[in-house]
TORLOVO-788860 format. One line per 2 residues: number of its first residue (from 1); their letters; for each residue x, z, y of C-alpha. Coordinates in Angstrom, 1 decimal, padded with zeros to 4 digits. Layout:
<rs>
NUM> A> X,Z,Y; ...
</rs>
This chain:
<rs>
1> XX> 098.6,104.3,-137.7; 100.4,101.0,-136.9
3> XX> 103.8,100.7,-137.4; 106.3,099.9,-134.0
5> XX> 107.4,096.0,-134.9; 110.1,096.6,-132.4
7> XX> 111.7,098.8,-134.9; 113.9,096.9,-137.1
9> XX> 114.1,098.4,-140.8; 116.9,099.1,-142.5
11> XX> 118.8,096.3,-144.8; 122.0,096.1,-145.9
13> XX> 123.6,093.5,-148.6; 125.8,095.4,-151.5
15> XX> 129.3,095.2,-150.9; 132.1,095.9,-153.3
17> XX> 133.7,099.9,-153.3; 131.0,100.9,-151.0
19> XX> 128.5,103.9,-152.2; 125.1,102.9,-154.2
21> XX> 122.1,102.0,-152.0; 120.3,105.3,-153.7
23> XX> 123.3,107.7,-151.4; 122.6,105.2,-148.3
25> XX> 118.4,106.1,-148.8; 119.4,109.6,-149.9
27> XX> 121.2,110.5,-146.9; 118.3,108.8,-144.8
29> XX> 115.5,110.8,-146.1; 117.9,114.3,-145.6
31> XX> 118.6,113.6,-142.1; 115.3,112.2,-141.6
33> XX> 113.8,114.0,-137.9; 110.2,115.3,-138.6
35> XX> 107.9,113.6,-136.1; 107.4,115.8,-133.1
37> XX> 110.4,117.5,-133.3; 112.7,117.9,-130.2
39> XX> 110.4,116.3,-127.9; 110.7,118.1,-124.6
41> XX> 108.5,120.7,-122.9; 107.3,118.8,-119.8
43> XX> 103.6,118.8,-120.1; 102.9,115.2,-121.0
45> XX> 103.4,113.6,-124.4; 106.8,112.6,-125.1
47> XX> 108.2,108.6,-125.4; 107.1,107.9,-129.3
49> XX> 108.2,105.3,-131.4; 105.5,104.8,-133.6
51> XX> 102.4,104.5,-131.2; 102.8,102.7,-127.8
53> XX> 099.5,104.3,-126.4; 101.2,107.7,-126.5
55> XX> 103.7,106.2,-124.2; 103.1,108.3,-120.7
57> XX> 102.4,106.5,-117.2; 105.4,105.5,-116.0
59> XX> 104.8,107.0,-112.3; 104.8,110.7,-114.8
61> XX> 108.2,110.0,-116.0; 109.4,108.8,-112.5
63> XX> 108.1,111.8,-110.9; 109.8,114.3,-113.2
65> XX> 113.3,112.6,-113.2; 112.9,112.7,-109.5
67> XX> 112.4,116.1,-109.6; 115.8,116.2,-110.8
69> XX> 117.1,113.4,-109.5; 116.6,113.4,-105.3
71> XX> 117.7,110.5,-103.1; 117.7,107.8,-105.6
73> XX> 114.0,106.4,-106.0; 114.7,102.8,-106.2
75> XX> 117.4,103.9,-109.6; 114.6,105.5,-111.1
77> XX> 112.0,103.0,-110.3; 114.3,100.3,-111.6
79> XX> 115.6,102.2,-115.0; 111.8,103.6,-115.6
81> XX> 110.9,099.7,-115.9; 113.7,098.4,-117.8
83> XX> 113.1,101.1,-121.0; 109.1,100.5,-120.5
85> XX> 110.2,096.5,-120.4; 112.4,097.0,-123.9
87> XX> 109.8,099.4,-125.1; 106.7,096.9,-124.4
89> XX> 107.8,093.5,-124.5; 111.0,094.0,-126.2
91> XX> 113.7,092.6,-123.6; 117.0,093.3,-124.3
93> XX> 118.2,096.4,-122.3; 121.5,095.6,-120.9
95> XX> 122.3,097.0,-117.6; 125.1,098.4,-115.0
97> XX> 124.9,101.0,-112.6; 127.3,100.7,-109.5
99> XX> 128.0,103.8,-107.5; 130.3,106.0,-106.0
101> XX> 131.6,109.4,-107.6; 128.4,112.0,-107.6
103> XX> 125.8,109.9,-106.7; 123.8,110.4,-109.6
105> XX> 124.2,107.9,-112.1; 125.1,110.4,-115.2
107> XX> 122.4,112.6,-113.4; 119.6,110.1,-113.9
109> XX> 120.5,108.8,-117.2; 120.7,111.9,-119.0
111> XX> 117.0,113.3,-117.0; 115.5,110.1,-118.3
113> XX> 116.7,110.4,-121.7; 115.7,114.4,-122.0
115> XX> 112.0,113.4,-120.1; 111.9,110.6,-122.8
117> XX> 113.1,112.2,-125.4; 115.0,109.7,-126.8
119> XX> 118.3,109.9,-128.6; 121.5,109.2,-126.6
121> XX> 125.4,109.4,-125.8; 127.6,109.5,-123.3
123> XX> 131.0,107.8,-123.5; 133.8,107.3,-121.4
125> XX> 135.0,103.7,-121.7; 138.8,105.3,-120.9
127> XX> 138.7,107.1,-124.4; 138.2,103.9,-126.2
129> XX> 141.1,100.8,-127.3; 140.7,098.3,-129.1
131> XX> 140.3,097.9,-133.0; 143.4,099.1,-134.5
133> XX> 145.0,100.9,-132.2; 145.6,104.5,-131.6
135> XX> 142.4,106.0,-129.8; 138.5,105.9,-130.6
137> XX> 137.1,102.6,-131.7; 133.7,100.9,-130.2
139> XX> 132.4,102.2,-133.7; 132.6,105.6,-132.8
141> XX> 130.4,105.4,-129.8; 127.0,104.6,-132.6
143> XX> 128.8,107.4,-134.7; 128.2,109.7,-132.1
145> XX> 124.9,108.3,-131.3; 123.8,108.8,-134.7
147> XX> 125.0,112.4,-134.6; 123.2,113.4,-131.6
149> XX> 120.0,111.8,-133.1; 120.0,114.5,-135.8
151> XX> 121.5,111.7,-138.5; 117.9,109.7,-137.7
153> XX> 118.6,106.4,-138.0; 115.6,105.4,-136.7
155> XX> 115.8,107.4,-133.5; 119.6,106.5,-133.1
157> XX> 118.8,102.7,-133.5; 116.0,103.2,-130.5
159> XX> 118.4,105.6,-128.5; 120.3,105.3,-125.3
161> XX> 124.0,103.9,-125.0; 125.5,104.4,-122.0
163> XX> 129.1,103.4,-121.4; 130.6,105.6,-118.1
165> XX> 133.8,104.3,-116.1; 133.3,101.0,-117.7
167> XX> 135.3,099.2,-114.8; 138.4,100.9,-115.9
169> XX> 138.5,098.7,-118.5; 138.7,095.3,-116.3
171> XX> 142.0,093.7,-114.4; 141.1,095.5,-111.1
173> XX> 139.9,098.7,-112.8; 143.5,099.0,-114.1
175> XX> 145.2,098.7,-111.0; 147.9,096.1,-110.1
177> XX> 150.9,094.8,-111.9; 149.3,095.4,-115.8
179> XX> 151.5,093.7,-117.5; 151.7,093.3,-121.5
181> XX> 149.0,093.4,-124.2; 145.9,094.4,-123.2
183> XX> 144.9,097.2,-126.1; 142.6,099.5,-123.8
185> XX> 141.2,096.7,-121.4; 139.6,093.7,-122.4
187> XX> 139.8,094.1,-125.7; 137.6,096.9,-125.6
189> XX> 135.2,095.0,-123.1; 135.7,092.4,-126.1
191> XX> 134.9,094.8,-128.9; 131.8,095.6,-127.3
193> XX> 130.2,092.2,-126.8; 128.5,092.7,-130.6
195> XX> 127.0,095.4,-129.9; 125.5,094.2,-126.2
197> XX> 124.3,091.5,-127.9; 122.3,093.2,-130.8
199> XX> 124.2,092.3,-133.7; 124.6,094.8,-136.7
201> XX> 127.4,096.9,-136.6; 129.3,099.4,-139.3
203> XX> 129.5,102.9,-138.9; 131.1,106.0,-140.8
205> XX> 129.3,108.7,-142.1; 130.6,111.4,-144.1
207> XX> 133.0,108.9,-145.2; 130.5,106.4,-146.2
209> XX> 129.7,103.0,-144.4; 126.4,102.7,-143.0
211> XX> 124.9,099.4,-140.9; 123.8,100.3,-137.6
213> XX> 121.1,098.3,-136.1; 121.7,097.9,-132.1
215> XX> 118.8,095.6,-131.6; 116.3,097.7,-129.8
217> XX> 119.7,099.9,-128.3; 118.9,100.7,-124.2
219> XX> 122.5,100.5,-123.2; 123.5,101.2,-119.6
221> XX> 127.0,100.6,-118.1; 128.5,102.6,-115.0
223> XX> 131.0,102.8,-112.8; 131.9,103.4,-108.8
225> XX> 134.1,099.9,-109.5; 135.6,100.7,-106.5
227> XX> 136.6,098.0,-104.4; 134.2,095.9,-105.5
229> XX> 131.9,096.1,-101.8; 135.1,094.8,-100.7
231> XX> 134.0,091.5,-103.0; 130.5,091.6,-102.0
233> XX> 131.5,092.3,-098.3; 134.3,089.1,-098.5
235> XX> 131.2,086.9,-099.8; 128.4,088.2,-097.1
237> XX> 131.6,087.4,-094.8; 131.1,090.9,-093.3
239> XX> 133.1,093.6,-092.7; 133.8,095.8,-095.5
241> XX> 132.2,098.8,-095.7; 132.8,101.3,-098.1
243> XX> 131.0,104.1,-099.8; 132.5,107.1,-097.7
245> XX> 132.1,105.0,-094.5; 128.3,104.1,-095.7
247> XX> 127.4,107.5,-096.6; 127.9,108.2,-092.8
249> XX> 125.5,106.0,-091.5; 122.1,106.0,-093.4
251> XX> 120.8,102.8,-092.0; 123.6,101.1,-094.7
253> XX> 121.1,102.3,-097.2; 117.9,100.3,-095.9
255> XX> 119.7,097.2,-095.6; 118.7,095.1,-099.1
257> XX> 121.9,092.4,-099.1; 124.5,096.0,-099.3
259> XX> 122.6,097.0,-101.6; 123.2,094.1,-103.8
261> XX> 125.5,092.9,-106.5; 125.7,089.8,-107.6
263> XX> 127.7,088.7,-111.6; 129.8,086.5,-109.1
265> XX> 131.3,090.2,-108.0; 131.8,091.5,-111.3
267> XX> 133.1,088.2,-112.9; 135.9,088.7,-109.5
269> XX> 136.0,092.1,-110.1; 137.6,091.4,-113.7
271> XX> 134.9,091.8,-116.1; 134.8,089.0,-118.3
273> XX> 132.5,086.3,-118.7; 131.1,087.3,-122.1
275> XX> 130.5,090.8,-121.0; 128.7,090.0,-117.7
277> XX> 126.6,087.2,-119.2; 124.9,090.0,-120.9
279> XX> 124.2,091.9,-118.8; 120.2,092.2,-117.4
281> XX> 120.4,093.5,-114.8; 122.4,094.8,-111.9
283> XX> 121.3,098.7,-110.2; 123.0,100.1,-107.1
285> XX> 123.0,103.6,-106.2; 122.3,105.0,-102.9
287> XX> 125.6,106.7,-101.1; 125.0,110.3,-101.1
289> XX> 124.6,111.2,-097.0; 124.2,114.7,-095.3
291> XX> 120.3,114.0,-095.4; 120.2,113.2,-099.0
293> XX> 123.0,116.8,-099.8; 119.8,118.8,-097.5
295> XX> 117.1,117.5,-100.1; 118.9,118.3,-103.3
297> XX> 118.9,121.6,-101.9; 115.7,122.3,-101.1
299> XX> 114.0,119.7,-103.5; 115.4,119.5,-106.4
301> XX> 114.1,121.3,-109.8; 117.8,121.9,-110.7
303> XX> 119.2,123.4,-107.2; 121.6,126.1,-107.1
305> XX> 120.4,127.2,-104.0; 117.2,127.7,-105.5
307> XX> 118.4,129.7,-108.2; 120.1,132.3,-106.5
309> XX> 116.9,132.3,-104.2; 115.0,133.0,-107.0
311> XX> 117.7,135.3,-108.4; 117.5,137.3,-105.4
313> XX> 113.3,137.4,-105.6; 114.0,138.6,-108.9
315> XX> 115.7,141.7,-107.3; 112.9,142.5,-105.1
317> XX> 115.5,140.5,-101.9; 114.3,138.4,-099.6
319> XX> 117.1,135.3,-098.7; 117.0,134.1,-095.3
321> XX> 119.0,131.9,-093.5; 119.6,130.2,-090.0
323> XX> 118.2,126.9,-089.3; 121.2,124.6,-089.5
325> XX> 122.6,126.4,-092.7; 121.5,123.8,-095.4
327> XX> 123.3,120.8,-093.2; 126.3,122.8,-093.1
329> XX> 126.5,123.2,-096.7; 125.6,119.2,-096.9
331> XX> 128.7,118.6,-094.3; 131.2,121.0,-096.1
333> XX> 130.3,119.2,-099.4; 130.5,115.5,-098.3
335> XX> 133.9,116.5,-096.7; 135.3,116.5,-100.0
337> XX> 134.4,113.2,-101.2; 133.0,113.5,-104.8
339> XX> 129.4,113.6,-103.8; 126.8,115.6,-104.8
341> XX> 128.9,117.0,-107.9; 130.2,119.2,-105.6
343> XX> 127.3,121.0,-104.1; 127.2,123.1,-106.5
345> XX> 130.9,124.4,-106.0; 130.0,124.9,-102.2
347> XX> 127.1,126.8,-103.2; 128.4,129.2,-105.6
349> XX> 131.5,129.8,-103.2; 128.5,130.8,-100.3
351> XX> 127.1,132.9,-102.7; 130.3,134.6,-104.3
353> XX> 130.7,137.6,-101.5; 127.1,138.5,-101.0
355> XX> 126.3,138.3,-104.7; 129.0,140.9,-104.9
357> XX> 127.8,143.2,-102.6; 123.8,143.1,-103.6
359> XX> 125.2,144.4,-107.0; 128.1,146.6,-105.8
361> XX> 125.3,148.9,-103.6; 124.1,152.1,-103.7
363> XX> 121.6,151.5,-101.1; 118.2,149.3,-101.8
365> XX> 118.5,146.5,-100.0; 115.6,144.2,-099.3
367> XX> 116.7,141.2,-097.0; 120.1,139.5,-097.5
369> XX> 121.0,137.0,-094.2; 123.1,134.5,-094.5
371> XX> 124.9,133.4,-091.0; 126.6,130.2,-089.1
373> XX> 130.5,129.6,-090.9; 129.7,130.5,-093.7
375> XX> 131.0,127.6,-095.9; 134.4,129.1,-094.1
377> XX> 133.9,132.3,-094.5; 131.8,133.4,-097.4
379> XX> 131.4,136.8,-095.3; 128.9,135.9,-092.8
381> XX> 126.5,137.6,-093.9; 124.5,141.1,-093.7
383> XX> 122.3,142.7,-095.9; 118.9,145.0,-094.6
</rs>
């Protein structure tokens, strides 16, 4: 079997009051992941770092994420292409996603990873300062990486990075009038530039030091940056036009130049130049709408609705409802503003009373109705 050349062995030149090189390869080989092992379930064979033919098409793995992930087919398109692009012809995967609260930028990242199944971590950029101040240090974020890999280096050095609320960390992220030393800002957005850009890095083990390879890391930045359309819309010389206001009218989604970013916007935006001349790549999501809230529901391999449909088949109870209810369910969720994370609260909250009664009766019921209002009033409903 041919080794992967994209995988970078392991080297590390002796340096004083550190541990013998024997602990460094003993502590490889214990926490060494057998091949095969935690590879998901999904009926094709699994992302594999030794053999590049046992890579899947990349229309499979785009169709399962987007079984997850509904309403954002150009994301997935464009992150399926980037990992194949690292994977096959080793380019540097740096990237940002830009989008509003619950539009599915976690969502994706984590299907894709899972569907992959590679090795990753997700960090909040807000938990993180800079070296030698109180709070976790860039370090820890490959610490963490490396503990979610099982303690494989060599999955943890091909796994996923991926950096959440990222812009809180530039000027404008911060808000107005920061004054003082920066210590959780750019100096964090400094301390990360080695590791964006490939370079070894140190991390601690059981109180030993280990060097962490990031060359082949896939690392994805997000944020909403919010404000920043307001950049993009000041250089189009357009009128703004925010996330909730887009989210209202779907034909802001099928226009290309809204959909665009440019690293003039994020170098305005605060980030600095170091940072954003590594960067690859810039993705977009789409703004979650009432059309896009109706096919979660109804499409979507992880739906609530679904489960408690299913829930209910299980109990020999057939779920109706009328013909407007999954909009009103989309409505009463995009009225509060976080997206599509909050579907699932609106769900459970239809559910709550009906649930209660199917298992509080003494009679068998077999149909359970659900009725107009009843994101209001969670008892509009009858059972038969």
């Amino acid at each position: 079997m041919q080794k992967n050349k994209n995988i970078i062995p392991f080297t590390k030149p002796p340096m004083p009051n550190e541990f013998y090189e024997s602990d460094e390869e003993e502590l490889r080989e214990e926490t060494q992941i057998a091949s095969g092992e935690d590879t998901p379930s999904s009926g094709y064979i699994p992302f594999s770092l030794d053999e590049k033919e046992a890579l899947p098409r990349i229309s499979d793995i785009e169709d399962c994420v987007k079984e997850v992930v509904v309403g954002q087919d150009q994301l997935v398109k464009s992150v399926a292409t980037s990992l194949y692009n690292a994977y096959y012809m080793n380019i540097r995967c740096v990237n940002i996603i830009i989008g509003g609260s619950g539009t599915g930028k976690t969502l994706t990242m984590e299907t894709f990873c899972k569907e992959m199944g590679l090795a990753y971590t997700i960090e909040s950029a807000t938990q993180y300062t800079q070296e030698g101040y109180v709070g976790e240090s860039v370090n820890t974020m490959l610490s963490n990486l490396f503990k979610n890999a099982g303690k494989d280096f060599r999955k943890a050095e091909n796994g996923i990075l991926v950096i959440d609320e990222i812009g809180k960390k530039t000027t404008k992220g911060r808000g107005k009038g920061h004054d003082g030393r920066d210590i959780s800002g750019e100096g964090v957005l400094d301390s990360l530039l080695p590791v964006l850009s490939g370079s070894p890095m140190n991390i601690t083990v059981d109180k030993k030091t280990f060097q962490f390879e990031t060359k082949n890391l896939k690392i994805f930045l997000m944020d909403a940056c919010s404000g920043i359309q307001d950049i993009k819309e000041k250089r189009l010389g357009k009128k703004t036009i925010g996330f909730v206001e887009a989210k209202k009218d779907e034909s802001e989604i099928l226009s290309p130049e809204k959909s665009i970013y440019t690293k003039e916007d994020l170098l305005e935006y605060g980030f600095i130049p170091e940072l954003v001349g590594r960067i690859n790549k810039i993705y977009v999501t789409n703004p979650i709408t009432t059309e896009t809230l109706i096919r979660i529901q109804q499409e979507s391999k992880d739906s609530v609705f679904r489960m408690y449909e299913r829930g209910l088949r299980n109990l020999g109870i057939e779920l109706k409802v009328y013909p407007d209810f999954f909009k009103e369910v989309a409505e009463a969720t995009l009225d509060y503003g976080t997206g599509a994370r909050e579907l699932e609260n609106t769900t459970n909250y239809v559910f709550e009373e009906l649930m209660h009664a199917v298992y509080d009766s003494e009679n068998r019921i077999y149909v359970a109705e659900l009725r107009e209002g009843i994101t209001k009033d969670n008892s509009n409903f009858a059972l038969y």
